[in-house]
C-alpha positions as CSV (number, residue, x, y, z in Angstrom):
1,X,16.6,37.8,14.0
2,X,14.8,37.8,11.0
3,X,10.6,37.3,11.1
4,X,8.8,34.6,9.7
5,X,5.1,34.1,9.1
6,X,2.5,32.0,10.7
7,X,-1.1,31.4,10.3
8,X,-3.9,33.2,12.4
9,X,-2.5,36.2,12.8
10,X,-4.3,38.6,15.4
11,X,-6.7,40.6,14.1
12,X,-6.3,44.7,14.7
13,X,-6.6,45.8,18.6
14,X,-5.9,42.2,19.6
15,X,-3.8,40.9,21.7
16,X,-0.9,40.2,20.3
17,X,0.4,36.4,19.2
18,X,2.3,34.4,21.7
19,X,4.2,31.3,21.1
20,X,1.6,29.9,23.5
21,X,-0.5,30.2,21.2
22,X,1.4,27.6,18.5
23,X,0.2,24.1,18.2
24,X,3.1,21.6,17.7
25,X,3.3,21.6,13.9
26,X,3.5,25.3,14.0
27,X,6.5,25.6,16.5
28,X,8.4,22.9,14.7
29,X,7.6,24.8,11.5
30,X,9.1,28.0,12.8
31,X,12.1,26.0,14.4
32,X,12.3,24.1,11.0
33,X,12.5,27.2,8.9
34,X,15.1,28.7,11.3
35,X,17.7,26.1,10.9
36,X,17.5,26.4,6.9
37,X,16.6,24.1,4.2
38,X,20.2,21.7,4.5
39,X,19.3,20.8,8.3
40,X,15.4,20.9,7.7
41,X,15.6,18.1,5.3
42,X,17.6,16.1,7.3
43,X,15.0,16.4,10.4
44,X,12.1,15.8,7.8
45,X,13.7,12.4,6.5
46,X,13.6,11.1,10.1
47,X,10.2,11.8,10.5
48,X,7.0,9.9,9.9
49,X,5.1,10.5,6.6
50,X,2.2,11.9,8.7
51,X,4.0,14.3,10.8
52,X,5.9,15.9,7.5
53,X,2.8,15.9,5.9
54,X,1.4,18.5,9.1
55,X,4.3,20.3,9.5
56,X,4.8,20.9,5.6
57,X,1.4,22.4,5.6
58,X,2.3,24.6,8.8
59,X,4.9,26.0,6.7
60,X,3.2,26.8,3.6
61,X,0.8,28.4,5.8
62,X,2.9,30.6,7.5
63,X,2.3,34.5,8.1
64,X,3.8,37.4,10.0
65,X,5.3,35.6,13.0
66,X,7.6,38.1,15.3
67,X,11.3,37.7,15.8
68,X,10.2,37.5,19.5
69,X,8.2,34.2,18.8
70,X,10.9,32.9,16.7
71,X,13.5,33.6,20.0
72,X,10.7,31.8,22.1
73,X,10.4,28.6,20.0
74,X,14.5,27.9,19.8
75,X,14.8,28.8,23.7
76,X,11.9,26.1,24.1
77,X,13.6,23.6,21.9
78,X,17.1,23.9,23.6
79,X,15.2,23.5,27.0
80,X,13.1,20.8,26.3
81,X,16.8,19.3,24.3
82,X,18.0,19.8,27.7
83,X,15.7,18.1,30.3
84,X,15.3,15.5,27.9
85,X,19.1,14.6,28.1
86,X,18.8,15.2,31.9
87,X,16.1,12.5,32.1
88,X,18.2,9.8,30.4
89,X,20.7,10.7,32.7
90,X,18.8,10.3,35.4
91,X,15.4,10.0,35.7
92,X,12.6,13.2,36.1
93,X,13.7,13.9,39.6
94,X,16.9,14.4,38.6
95,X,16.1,16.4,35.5
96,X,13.6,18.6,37.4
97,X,16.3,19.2,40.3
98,X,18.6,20.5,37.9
99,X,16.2,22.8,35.2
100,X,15.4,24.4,38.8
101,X,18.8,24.9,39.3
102,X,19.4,26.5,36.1
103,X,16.0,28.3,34.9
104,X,14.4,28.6,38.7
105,X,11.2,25.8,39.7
106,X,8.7,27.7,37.7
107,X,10.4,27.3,34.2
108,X,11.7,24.1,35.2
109,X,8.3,22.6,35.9
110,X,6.6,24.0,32.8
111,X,9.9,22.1,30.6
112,X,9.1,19.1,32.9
113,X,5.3,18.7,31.8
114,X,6.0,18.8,28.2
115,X,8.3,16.5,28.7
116,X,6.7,14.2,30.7
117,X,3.7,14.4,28.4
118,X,5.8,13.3,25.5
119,X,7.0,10.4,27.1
120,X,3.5,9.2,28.3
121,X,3.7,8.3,24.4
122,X,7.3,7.6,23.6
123,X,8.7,6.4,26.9
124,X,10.4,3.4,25.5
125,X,12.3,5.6,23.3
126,X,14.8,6.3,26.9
127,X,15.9,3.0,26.5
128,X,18.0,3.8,23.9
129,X,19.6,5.8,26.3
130,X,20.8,2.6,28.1
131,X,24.0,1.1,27.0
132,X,23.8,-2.6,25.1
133,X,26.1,-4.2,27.4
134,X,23.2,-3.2,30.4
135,X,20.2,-4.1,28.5
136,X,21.3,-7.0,27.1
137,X,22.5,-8.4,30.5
138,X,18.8,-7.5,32.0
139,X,17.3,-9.3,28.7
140,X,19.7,-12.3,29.4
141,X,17.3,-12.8,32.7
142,X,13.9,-11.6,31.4
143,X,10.8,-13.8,29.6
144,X,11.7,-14.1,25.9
145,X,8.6,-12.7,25.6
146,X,9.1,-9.4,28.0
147,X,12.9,-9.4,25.4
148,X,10.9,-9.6,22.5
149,X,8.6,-6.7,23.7
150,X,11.4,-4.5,24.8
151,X,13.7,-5.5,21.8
152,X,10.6,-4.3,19.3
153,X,11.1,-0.3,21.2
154,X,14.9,-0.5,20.3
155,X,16.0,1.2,16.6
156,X,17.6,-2.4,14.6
157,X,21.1,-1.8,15.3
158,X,21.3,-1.5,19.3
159,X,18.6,-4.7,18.6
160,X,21.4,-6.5,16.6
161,X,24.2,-5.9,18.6
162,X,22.2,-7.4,21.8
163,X,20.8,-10.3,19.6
164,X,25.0,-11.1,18.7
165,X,25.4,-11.0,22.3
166,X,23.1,-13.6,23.5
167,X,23.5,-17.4,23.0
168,X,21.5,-19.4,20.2
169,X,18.6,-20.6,22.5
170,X,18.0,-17.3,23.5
171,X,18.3,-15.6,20.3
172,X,15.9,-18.0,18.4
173,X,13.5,-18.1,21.3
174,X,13.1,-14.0,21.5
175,X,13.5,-13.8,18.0
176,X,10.6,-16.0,17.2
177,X,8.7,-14.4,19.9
178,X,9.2,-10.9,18.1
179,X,8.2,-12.4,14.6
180,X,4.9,-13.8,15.8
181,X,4.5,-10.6,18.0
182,X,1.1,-8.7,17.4
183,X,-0.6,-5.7,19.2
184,X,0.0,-5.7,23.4
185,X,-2.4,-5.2,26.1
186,X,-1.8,-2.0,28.2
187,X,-2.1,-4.3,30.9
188,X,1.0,-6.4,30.2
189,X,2.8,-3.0,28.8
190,X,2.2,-1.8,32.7
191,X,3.8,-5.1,34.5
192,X,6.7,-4.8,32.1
193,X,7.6,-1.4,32.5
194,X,6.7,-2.1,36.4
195,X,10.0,-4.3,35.9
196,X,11.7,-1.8,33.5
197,X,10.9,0.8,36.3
198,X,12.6,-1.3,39.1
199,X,15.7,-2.6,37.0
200,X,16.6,0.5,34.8
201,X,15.5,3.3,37.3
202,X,13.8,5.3,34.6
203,X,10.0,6.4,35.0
204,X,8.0,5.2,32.1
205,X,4.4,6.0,30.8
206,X,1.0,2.8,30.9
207,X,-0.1,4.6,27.6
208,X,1.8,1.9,24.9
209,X,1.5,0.0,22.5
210,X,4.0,-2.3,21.1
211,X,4.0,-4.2,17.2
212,X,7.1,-6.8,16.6
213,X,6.1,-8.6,13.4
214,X,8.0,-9.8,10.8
215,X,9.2,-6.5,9.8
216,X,11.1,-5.6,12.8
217,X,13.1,-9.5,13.0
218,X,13.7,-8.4,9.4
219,X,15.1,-5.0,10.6
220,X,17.0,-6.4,13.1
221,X,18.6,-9.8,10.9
222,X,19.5,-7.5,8.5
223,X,22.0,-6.6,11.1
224,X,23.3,-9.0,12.5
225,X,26.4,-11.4,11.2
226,X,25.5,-14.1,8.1
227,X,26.3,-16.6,10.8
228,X,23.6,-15.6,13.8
229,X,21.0,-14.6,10.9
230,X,21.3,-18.4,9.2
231,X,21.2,-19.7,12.8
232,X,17.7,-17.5,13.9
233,X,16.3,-18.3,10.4
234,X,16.8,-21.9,10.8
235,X,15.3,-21.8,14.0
236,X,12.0,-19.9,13.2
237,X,11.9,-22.4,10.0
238,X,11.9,-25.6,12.3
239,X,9.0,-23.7,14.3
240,X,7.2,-22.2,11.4
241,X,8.7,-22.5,7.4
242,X,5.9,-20.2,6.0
243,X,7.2,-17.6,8.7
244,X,10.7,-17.6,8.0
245,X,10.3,-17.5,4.0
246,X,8.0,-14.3,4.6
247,X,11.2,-12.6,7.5
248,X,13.8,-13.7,4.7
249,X,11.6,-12.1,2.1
250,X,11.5,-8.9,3.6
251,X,15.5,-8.8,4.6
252,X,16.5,-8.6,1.0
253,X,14.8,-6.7,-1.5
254,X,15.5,-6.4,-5.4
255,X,16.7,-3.0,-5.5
256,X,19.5,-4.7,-2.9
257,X,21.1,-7.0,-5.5
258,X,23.3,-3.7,-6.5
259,X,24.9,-4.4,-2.9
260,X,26.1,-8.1,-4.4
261,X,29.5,-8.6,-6.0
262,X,30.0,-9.1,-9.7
263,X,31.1,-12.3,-9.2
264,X,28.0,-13.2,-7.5
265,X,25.9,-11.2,-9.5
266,X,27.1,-12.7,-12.7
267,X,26.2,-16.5,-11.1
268,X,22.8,-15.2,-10.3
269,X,22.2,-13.6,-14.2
270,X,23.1,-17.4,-15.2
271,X,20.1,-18.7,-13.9
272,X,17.6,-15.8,-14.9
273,X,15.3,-15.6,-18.1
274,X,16.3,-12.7,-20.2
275,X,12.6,-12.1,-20.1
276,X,12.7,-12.3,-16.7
277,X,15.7,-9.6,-16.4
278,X,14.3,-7.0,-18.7
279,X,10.7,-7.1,-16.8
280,X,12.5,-6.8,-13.6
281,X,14.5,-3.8,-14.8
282,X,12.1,-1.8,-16.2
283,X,11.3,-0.1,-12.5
284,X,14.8,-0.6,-11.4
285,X,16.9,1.9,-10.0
286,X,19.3,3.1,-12.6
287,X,22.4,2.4,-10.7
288,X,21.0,-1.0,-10.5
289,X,20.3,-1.2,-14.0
290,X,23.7,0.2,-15.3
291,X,25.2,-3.0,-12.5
292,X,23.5,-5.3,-14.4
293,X,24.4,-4.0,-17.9
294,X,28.1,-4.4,-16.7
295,X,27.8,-8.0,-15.5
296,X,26.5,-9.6,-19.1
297,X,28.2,-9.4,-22.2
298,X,27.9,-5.9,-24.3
299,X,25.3,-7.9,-27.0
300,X,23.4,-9.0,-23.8
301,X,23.1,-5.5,-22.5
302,X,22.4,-4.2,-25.5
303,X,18.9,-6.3,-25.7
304,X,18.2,-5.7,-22.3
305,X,18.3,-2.3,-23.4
306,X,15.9,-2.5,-26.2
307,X,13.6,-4.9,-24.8
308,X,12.9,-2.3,-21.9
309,X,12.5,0.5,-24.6
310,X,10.4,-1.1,-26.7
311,X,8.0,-2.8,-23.4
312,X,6.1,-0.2,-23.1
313,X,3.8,0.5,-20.0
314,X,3.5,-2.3,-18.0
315,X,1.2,-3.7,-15.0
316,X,3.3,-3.3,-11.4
317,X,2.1,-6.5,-10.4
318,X,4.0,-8.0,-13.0
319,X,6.9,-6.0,-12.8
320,X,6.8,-7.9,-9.2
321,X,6.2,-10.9,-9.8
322,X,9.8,-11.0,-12.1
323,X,11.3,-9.6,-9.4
324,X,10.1,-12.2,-7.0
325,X,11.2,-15.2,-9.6
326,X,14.6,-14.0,-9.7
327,X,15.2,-13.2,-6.0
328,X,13.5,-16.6,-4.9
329,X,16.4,-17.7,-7.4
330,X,19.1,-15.8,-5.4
331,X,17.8,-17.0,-2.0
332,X,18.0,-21.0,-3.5
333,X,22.0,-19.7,-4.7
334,X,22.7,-18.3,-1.3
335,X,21.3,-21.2,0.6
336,X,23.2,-23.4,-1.8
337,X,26.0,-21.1,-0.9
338,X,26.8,-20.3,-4.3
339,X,26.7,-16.4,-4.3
340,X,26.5,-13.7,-1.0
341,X,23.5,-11.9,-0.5
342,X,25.3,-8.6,1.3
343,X,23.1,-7.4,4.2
344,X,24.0,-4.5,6.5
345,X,25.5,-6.7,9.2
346,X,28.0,-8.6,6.9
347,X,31.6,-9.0,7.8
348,X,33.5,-6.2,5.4
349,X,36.9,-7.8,4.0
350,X,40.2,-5.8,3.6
């Protein structure tokens, strides 16, 4: 196995570097570089901008690190891969009975504590481990607002598909919950996962804190069918109008009008100032740009085309606020039901 480098490299007559001695950026930086640039990329994309940001400096700061380490870092991450899987399966007891079956108790329980200390900050993330037709059966019977909290720790499709599974009252009432959600107290956190703990089986962390917010019902709507997303919106609208203009605001952004049809994008162009358009455009993706070109006449596109060369820089809030003018349009068309605003959870016809 080839060696890679890594910073603080012993000096002469010292003892020699262990992979004890790596923080976390470091390790995943040596695994990182060992599964090549293709995978790497792929594992960077799904992480937050703060932890690329330290692990993309552990890389460029890399020096001299041993094939031996390198061996020690994968056979770390397959273990802790491992007992991870073992834990969703069932619980730590479980997961620690059988790493000590397979690497003998004093391996087991060193896996076990890193583990364990990762979920005393993530442990919501094992209940995406539980199948939808489970949780949404215990959410059926839980406070909309214990749902909400517990809906806000799932990824937006697992959310979606439980939302489409519950009746109207009780989607509106845990979506609404989960829209006006802000930061929760450890101390509620503890008496949920109390019941989590008793219902699920699964041995969670008190150290959480949980945001809903606009942004996730936006996540999650953008999931579900047309029919339950016009149905929650309404809802939230008859409870709070400001609120639900500010969740459908966020479900459909300009850059997502390349996802319309022609048809519908043609009705939409109707309505827009060329002004309008061109403004818009000018920070538009280009396979956006080339949509729209092909949806107006060739003397149309044609201006469109010179107005943007000729525009010159241009402020961002204004490039926004064009952007804003013609998707409020497209919301009053859809509403109208004039033209289809495609989200991720639309019906796909054949």
């Amino acid at each position: 196995m080839p060696s890679t480098e890594i910073p603080d490299k012993p000096l002469p007559g010292a003892q020699p570097l262990t992979v004890h001695d790596l923080t976390g950026a470091q390790k995943s930086a040596v695994l990182l570089i060992s599964l090549g640039t293709e995978i790497s990329s792929s594992v960077l994309r799904a992480l937050e901008d703060k932890e690329v940001e330290e692990i993309s400096i552990a890389i460029a700061q890399m020096r001299n690190v041993s094939s031996e380490i390198v061996e020690s870092v994968l056979l770390e991450y397959r273990d802790t891969s491992m007992a991870r899987d073992y834990v969703a399966q069932g619980g730590t007891n479980f997961a620690r009975e059988v790493l000590e079956g397979a690497l003998g108790g004093r391996r087991a329980e060193e896996i076990m504590m890193k583990v364990e200390a990762a979920m005393e900050v993530s442990a919501f993330h094992l209940l995406q481990t539980v199948e939808t037709t489970q949780l949404t059966n215990f959410l059926q019977n839980e406070h909309p607002q214990t749902a909400a909290l517990i809906l806000a720790h799932l990824n937006p499709r697992k959310a979606a598909d439980i939302i489409s599974s519950l009746g109207n009252d009780r989607q509106n009432q845990i979506m609404y919950r989960l829209a006006t959600m802000g930061k929760t107290s450890p101390e509620l956190l503890q008496d949920i996962e109390d019941v989590i703990r008793q219902q699920i089986g699964s041995v969670f962390g008190a150290e959480l804190s949980a945001t809903g917010g606009i942004e996730k019902v936006a996540e999650i709507l953008n999931s579900v069918s047309r029919t339950s997303e016009r149905s929650i919106i309404d809802a939230i609208r008859d409870q709070d109008g400001d609120l639900a203009t500010d969740i459908k605001n966020l479900m459909f952004v300009f850059d997502d009008l390349v996802q319309v049809s022609n048809q519908d994008l043609q009705t939409l162009l109707q309505e827009v100032e060329q002004k309008d358009l061109a403004l818009s455009l000018k920070a538009a993706p280009e396979a956006l740009k080339e949509k729209v070109f092909s949806n107006v006449s060739d003397r149309v596109a044609e201006t469109l085309r010179e107005e943007i060369d000729l525009m010159g820089p241009v402020r961002v809030s204004d490039v926004d606020e064009a952007q804003r003018r013609i998707l409020d349009i497209a919301q009053e068309l859809e509403e109208r039901e004039e033209i289809v605003l495609s989200g991720a959870g639309e019906d796909q016809l054949i």
